[in-house]
C-alpha positions as semicolon CSV with decimal commas, in nm:
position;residue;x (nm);y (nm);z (nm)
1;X;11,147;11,943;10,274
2;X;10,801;11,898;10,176
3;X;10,752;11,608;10,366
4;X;10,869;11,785;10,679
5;X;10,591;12,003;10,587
6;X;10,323;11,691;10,584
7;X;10,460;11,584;10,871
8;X;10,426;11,826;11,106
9;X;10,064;11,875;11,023
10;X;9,977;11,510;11,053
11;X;10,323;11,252;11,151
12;X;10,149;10,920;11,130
13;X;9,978;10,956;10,761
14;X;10,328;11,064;10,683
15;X;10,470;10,820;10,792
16;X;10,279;10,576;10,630
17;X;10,339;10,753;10,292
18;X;10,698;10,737;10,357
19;X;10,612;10,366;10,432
20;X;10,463;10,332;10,080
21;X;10,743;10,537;9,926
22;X;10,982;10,260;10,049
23;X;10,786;9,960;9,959
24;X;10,800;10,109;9,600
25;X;11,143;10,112;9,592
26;X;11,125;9,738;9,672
27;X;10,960;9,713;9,319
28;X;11,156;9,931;9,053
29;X;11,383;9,795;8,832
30;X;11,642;9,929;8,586
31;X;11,480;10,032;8,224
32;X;11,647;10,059;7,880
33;X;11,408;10,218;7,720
34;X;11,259;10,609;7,660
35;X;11,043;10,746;7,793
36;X;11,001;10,582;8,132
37;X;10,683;10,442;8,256
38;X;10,593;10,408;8,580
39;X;10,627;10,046;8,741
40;X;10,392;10,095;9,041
41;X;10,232;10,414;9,127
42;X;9,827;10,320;9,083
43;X;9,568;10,609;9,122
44;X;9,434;10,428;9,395
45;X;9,743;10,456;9,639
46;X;9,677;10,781;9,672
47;X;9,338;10,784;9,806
48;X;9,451;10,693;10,163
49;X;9,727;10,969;10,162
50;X;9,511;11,265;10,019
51;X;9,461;11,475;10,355
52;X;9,794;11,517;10,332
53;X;9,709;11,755;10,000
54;X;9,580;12,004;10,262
55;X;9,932;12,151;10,337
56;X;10,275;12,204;10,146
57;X;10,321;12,281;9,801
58;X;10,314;11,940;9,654
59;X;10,053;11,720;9,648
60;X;10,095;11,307;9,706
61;X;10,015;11,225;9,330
62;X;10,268;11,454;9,224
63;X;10,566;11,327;9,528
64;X;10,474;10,973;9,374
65;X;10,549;10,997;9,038
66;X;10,772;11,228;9,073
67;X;10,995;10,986;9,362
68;X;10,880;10,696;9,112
69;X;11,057;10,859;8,821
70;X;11,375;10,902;9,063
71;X;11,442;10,585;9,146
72;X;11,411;10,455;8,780
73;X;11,646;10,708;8,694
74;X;11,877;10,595;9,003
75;X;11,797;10,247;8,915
76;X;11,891;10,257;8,572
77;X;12,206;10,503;8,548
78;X;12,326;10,423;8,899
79;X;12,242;9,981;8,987
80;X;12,449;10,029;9,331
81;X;12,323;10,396;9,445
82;X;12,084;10,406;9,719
83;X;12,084;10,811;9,824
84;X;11,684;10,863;9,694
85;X;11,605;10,575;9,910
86;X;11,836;10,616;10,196
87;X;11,696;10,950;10,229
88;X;11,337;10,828;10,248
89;X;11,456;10,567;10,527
90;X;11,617;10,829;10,707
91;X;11,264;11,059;10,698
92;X;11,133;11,062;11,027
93;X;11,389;10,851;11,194
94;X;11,694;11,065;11,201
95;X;11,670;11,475;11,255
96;X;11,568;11,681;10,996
97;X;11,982;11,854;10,962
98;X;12,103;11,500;10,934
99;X;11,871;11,409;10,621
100;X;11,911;11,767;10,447
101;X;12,294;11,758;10,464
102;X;12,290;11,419;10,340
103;X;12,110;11,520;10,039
104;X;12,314;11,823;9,987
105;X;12,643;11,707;10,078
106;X;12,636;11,416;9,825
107;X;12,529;11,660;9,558
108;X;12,799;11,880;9,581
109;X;13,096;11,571;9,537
């Protein structure tokens, strides 16, 4: 939902952090150890994104980490699961009721 948010105040810088969001995917790979660390978030990507900060409750550092942290975990306890990152691809592209009852629908099986 929050990106909805970002989006409707400015579509093509959120786009472009979706953009980023799924090029980081590209680069995560399973851990076995504890804590996680983060395997490409940089302070620096989120210079380009920070007018985005204006609006929503979340701001792009946080969503980063945050996403980054999710797709370890998917990564690591699920190698063939793809729902964190078929949701991102699915931002933007498909209509808002189609994304949110993807998310919720494969939470409650």
């Amino acid at each position: 939902m929050e990106l909805y948010v970002k989006y409707a105040y400015n579509p093509t810088l959120t786009k472009a952090l979706r953009d980023h969001i799924l090029e980081m995917f590209k680069h995560i790979q399973p851990i076995s150890y504890y804590p996680p660390k983060l395997q490409f978030f940089q302070k620096k990507h989120i210079e380009k994104f920070r007018d985005l900060d204006k609006v929503g409750e979340f701001s792009v550092e946080f969503l980063l980490v945050v996403t980054e942290l999710l797709a370890i975990q998917e990564k690591t306890n699920y190698p063939s699961g793809s729902l964190t990152e078929s949701l991102y691809k699915d931002f933007s592209e498909k209509d808002r009721f189609s994304v949110i009852q993807k998310a919720v629908l494969k939470r409650l099986r």
